[in-house]
C-alpha positions as CSV (number, residue, x, y, z in Angstrom):
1,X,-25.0,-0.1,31.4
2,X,-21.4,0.2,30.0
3,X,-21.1,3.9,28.4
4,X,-20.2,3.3,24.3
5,X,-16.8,5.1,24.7
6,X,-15.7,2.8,27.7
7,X,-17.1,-0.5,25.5
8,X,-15.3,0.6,22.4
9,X,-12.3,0.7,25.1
10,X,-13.2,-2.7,25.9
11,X,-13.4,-4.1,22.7
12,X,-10.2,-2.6,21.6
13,X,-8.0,-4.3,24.5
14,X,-10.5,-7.7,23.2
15,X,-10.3,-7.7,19.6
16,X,-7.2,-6.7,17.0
17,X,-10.2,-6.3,14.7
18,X,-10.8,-3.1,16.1
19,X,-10.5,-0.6,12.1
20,X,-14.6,-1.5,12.3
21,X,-15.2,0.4,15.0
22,X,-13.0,3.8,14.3
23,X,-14.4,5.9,11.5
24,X,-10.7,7.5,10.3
25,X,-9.4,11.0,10.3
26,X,-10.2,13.3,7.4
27,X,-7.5,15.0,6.4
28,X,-7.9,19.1,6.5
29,X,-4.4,20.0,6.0
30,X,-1.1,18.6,5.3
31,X,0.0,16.1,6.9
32,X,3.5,15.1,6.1
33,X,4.3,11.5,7.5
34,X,8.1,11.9,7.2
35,X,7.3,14.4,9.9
36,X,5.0,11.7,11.7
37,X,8.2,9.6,11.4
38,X,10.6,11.8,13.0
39,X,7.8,12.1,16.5
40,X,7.6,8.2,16.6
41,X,3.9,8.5,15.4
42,X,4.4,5.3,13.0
43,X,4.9,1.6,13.4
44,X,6.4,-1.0,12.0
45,X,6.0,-4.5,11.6
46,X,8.7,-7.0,9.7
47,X,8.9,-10.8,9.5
48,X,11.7,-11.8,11.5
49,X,11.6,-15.1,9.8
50,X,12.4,-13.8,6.4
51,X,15.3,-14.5,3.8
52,X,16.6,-11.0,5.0
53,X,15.4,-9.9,8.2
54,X,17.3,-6.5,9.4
55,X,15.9,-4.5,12.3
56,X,13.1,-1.9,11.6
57,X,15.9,0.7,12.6
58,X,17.8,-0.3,10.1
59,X,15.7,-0.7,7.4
60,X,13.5,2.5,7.6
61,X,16.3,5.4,7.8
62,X,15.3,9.1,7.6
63,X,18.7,10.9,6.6
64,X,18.1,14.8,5.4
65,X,14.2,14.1,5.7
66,X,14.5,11.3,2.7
67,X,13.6,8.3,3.5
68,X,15.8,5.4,2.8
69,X,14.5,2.2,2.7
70,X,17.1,-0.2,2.6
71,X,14.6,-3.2,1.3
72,X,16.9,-5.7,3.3
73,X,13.6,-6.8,5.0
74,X,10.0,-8.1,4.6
75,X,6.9,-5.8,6.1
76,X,5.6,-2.3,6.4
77,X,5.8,1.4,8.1
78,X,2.6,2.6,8.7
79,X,1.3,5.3,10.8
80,X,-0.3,5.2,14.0
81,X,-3.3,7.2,13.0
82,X,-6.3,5.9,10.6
83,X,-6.8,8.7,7.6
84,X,-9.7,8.8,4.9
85,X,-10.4,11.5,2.5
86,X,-7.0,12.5,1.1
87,X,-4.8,12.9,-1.6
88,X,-1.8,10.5,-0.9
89,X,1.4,12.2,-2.8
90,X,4.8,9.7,-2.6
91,X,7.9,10.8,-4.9
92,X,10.3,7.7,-4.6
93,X,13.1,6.3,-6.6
94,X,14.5,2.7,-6.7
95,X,18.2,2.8,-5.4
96,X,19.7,0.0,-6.9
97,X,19.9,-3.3,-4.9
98,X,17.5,-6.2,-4.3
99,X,18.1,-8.9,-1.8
100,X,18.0,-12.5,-0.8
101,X,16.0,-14.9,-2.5
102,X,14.5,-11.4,-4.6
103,X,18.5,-11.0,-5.4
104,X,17.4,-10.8,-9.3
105,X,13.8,-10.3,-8.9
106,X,11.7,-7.2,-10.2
107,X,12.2,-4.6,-7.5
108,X,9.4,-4.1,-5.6
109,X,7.6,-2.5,-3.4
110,X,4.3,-1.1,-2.4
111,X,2.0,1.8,-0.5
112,X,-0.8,-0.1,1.5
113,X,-4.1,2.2,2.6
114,X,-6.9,1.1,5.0
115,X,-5.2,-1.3,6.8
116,X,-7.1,-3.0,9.4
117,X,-7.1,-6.1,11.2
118,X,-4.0,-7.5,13.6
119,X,-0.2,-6.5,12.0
120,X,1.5,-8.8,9.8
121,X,-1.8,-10.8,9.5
122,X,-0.7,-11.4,5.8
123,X,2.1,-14.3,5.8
124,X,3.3,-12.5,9.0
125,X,4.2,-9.5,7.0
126,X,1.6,-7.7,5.6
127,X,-1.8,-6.4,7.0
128,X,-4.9,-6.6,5.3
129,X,-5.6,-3.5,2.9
130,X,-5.7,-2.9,-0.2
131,X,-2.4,-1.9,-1.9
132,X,-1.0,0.5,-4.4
133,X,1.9,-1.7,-6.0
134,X,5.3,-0.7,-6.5
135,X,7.0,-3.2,-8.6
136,X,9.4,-2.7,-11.9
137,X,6.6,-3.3,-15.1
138,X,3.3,-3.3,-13.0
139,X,2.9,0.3,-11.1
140,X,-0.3,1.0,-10.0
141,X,-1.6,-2.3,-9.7
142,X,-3.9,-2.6,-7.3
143,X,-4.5,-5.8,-4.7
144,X,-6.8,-6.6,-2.0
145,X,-5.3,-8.4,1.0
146,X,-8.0,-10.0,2.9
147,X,-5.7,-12.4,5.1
148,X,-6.7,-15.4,6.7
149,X,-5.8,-15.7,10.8
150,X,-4.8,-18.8,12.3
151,X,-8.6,-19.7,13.4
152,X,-9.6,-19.5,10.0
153,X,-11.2,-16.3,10.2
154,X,-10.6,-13.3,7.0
155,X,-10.1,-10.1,8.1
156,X,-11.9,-9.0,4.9
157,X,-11.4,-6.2,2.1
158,X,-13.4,-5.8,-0.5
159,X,-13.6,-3.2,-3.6
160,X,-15.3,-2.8,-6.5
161,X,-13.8,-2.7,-9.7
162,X,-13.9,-2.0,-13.4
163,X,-11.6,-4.7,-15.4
164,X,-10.9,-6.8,-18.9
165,X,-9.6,-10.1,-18.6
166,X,-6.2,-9.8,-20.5
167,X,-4.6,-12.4,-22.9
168,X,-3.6,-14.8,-19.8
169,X,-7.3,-14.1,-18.0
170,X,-5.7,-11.7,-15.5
171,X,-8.0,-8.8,-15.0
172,X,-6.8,-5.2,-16.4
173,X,-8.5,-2.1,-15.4
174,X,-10.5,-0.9,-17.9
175,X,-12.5,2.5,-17.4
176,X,-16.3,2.0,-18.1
177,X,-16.3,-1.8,-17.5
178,X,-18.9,-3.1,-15.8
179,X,-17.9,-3.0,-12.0
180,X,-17.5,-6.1,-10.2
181,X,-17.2,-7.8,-6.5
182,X,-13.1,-8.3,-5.6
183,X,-12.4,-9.7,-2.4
184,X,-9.1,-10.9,-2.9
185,X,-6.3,-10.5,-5.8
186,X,-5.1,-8.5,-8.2
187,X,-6.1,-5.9,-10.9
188,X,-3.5,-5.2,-13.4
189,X,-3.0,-1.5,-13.9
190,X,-4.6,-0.5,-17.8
191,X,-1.4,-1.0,-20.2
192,X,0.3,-4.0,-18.0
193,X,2.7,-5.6,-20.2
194,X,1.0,-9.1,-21.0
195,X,4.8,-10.9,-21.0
196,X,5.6,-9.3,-17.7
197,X,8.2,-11.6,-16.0
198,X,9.4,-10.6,-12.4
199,X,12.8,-10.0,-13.6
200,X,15.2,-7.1,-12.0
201,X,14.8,-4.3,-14.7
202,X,11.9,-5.4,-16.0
203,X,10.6,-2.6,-18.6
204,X,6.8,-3.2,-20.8
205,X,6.6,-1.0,-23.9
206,X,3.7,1.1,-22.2
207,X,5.7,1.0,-18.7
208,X,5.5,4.7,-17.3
209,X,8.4,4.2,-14.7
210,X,11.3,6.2,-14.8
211,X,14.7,4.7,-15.0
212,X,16.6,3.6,-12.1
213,X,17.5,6.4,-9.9
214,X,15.1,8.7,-11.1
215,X,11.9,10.0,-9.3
216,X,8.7,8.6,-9.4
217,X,5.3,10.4,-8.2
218,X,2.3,8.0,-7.0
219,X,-0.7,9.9,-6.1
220,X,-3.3,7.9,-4.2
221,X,-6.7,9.8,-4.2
222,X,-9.3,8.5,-1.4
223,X,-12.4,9.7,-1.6
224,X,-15.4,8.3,0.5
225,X,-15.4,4.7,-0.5
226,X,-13.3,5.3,-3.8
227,X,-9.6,5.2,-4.5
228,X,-8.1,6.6,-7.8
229,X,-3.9,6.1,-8.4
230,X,-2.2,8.2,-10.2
231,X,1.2,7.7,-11.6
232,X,3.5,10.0,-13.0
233,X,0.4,12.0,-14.0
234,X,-1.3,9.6,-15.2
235,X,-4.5,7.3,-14.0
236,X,-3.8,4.2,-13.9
237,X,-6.4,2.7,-11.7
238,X,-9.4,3.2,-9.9
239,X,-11.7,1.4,-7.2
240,X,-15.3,1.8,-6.2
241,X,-17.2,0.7,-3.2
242,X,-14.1,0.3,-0.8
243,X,-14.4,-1.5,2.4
244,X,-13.1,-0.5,5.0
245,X,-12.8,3.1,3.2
246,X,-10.1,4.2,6.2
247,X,-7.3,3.1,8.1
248,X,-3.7,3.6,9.0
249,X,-0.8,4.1,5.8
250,X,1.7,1.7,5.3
251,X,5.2,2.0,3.1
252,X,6.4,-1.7,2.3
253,X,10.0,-3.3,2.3
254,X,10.5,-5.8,0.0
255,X,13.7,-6.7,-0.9
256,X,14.5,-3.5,-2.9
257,X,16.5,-0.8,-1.9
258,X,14.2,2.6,-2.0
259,X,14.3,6.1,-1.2
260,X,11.3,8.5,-0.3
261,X,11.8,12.3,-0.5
262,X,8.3,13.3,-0.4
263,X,5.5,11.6,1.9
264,X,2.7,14.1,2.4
265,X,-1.4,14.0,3.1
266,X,-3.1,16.7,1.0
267,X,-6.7,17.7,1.7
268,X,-9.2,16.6,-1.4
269,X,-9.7,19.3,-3.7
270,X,-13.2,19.8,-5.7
271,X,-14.2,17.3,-8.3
């Protein structure tokens, strides 16, 4: 009879789909992933068939422990070790530039938690999770990648959420909603401008964002199977019933120039 650590083993060198089987690290003190960064603890996967398709090296460049994202690519940092239970801080700022066929696109970007299933399962780019978006007039949306492979099987994520259908039918978090099933998509953060248009410099009349060179504090809170974002101090989104409710931490590239001077796990405080 095969001992379970040796078949886990097994099944690891089998199957990419291995998040299932690894229950996640809870995090106890700080972690800072700038740190995790600098001792090669993180990977990265980018499409090298993109519009703009620089190196990883070149892309993702920690300079005076900022991190400098140069958005001249199309993929993800993440770390090397699967986290649950924390309180995600990331202060960021949009640098200026966008690239390619995104040349005078909304910037964009995004954080991506419980990532499972093979790299770049997503379009060859992203990996299935469910993502805190970045973008110029929709922070804090949230969407659940559940990629298809090539043999037709999803690597599945799935939430629970509490939404409005807005004035175009595109769902809105809204607190106290009845919670329902999302497998796949979108959920518009609460005061999403209904005439968003993915435009560089794109600003709603509720948008929270600061301008253009100014920092911006995301706060991701995971706790068991429930994820609330904060942005700039404010909620503007929550989850219920995650699956998987772990996994490794991603930083997108998209096309946007970026920079990162904060990065950090936090242990949960009390309700």
């Amino acid at each position: 009879m095969i001992h379970l650590a040796r078949k886990l083993v097994i099944l690891a060198a089998v199957s990419p789909l291995l998040a299932a089987a690894q229950p996640g690290v809870p995090v106890t003190e700080k972690i800072d992933i700038l740190a995790l960064m600098k001792k090669g603890q993180v990977d990265y996967h980018l499409n090298p068939a993109a519009d703009v398709a620089d190196k990883a090296e070149e892309v993702f460049v920690l300079k005076d422990n900022v991190l400098q994202i140069s958005g001249r690519g199309y993929g993800y940092m993440a770390t090397k070790a699967a986290y649950r239970d924390y309180h995600l801080i990331v202060e960021f700022k949009w640098t200026g530039p966008t690239f390619g066929k995104r040349a005078d696109k909304a910037r964009d970007s995004g954080i991506l938690v419980h990532c499972h299933g093979p790299k770049g399962a997503l379009g060859n780019t992203w990996s299935a999770s469910v993502e805190a978006q970045l973008i110029e007039g929709g922070m804090g949306d949230i969407l659940v990648l559940s990629p298809k492979l090539p043999d037709g099987t999803v690597v599945k994520t799935a939430l629970e959420a509490e939404f409005e259908p807005d004035r175009d039918g595109e769902k809105r978090w809204k607190k106290g909603a009845p919670r329902t099933l999302v497998e796949s998509g979108r959920i518009n953060w609460e005061k999403r401008d209904e005439d968003w248009a993915d435009k560089i410099d794109y600003r709603g009349k509720n948008d929270p964002d600061a301008p253009v060179g100014e920092w911006n504090t995301l706060e991701i809170i995971a706790r068991g199977d429930t994820l609330r974002y904060v942005f700039n101090g404010k909620v503007v989104n929550e989850a219920f019933a995650v699956k998987p409710a772990f996994g490794p931490i991603g930083i997108q590239t998209e096309a946007a120039g970026l920079a990162v001077r904060r990065y950090e796990l936090l242990p949960l405080k009390a309700e």
